[in-house]
TIMARTI-256460 format. One record per residue (C-alpha): x, y, z; residue number from 1. Coordinates in steps of 0.5 Angstrom, whole numbers, plus 500, padded with zeros to 3 digits. Example, Ala and Ser with C-alpha at 12.3 -4.5 7.8 and 13.67 -1.06 7.14 Angstrom:
BEGIN
525,491,516,1
527,498,514,2
// end
This chain:
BEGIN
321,886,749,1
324,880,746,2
330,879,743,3
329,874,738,4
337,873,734,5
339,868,730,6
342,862,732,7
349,862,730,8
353,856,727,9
359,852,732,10
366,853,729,11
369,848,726,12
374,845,729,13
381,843,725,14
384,837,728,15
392,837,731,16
394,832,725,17
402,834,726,18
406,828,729,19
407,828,736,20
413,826,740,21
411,819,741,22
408,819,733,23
416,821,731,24
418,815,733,25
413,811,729,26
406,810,731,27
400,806,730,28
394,809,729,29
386,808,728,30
384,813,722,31
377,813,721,32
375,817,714,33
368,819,712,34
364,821,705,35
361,827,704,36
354,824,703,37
353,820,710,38
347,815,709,39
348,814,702,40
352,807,700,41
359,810,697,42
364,804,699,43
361,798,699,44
361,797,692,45
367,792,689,46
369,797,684,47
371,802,688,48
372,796,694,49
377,794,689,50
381,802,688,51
381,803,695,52
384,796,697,53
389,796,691,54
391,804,693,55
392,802,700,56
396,796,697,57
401,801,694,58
403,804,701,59
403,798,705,60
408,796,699,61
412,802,698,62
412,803,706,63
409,810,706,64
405,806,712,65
405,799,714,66
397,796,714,67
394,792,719,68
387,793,717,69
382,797,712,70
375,796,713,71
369,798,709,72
363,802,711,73
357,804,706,74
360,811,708,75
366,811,711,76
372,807,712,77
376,805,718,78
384,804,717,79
389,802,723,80
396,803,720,81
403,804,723,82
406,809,720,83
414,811,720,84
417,816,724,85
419,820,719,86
411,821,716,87
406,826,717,88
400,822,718,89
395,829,715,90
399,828,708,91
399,821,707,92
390,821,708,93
390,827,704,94
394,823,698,95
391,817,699,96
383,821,700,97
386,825,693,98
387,819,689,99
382,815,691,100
377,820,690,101
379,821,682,102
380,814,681,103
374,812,684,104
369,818,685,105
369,817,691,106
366,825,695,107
370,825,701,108
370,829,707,109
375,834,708,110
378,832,714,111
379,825,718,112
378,823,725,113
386,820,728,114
387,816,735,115
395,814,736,116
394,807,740,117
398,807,746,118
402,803,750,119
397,801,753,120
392,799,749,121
391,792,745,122
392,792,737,123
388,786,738,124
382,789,740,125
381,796,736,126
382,791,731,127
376,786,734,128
374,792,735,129
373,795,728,130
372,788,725,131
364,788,729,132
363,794,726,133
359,791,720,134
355,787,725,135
353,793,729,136
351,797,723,137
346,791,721,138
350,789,715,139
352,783,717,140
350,777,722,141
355,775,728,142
360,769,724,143
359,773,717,144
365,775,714,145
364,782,711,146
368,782,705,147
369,790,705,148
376,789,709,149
383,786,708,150
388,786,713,151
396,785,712,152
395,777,711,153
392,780,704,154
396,784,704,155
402,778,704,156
399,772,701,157
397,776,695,158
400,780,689,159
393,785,689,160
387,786,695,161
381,785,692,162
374,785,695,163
374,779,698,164
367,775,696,165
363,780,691,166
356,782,694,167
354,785,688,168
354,792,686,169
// end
């Protein structure tokens, strides 16, 4: 006789976004944030590329976190950020993610994938890193510039971040 049982469904799992020992003394970290919707153009847009620039703006000026780069995806968006050591990396997303969703309409995900960099790794390449993203998604050709990203130079030469050149809606 054959036992025929119903799959079950993996646990999901709840990421440890509390700060660490190294993270209370300020840290920078790679934050990646998807949209409910995977495959559906969500972000790329400037209306919304324009909320999420401005958003993120007011945190770096208020220094609730210290940007260093905020990069676009149709549906996902990349950020490497410092943040103080007095912050909770989990609430500054989940505010962030709750105002930008009402201002924007953007439908994200509930949680959000973090990686601390540490002393050993090179800022200037998870940022190279991070900045190819468009190029190997096929959005862009190598020598392009994707104009859903700006990085703390925006965020200093200019009074508001905005999209960088507009590709249309």
């Amino acid at each position: 006789m054959v036992n025929h049982t119903a799959p079950t469904r993996p646990a999901r799992k709840h990421l440890d976004h509390s700060p660490h020992f190294h993270g209370r003394f300020g840290a920078t970290y790679f934050v990646t944030t998807c949209c409910q919707h995977r495959g559906v153009n969500q972000l790329g847009t400037d209306r919304v590329g324009n909320v999420l620039f401005e958003s993120a703006r007011r945190y770096h000026s208020s220094q609730r976190w210290y940007l260093k780069l905020l990069l676009l995806m149709p549906d996902h968006l990349h950020m490497l950020i410092g943040v103080p050591g007095n912050a909770q990396l989990s609430r500054l997303i989940r505010d962030f993610k709750r105002i930008t969703a009402r201002m924007a309409k953007i439908d994200w995900q509930r949680n959000f994938f973090d990686h601390r960099l540490r002393h050993d790794e090179s800022l200037a390449e998870k940022f190279e890193y991070v900045c190819q993203n468009p190029v190997r998604a096929g959005l862009i050709t190598q020598g392009e510039e994707w104009p859903y990203a700006i990085d703390a130079s925006d965020l200093d030469s200019r009074t508001g971040a905005s999209v960088a050149h507009s590709t249309g809606d």
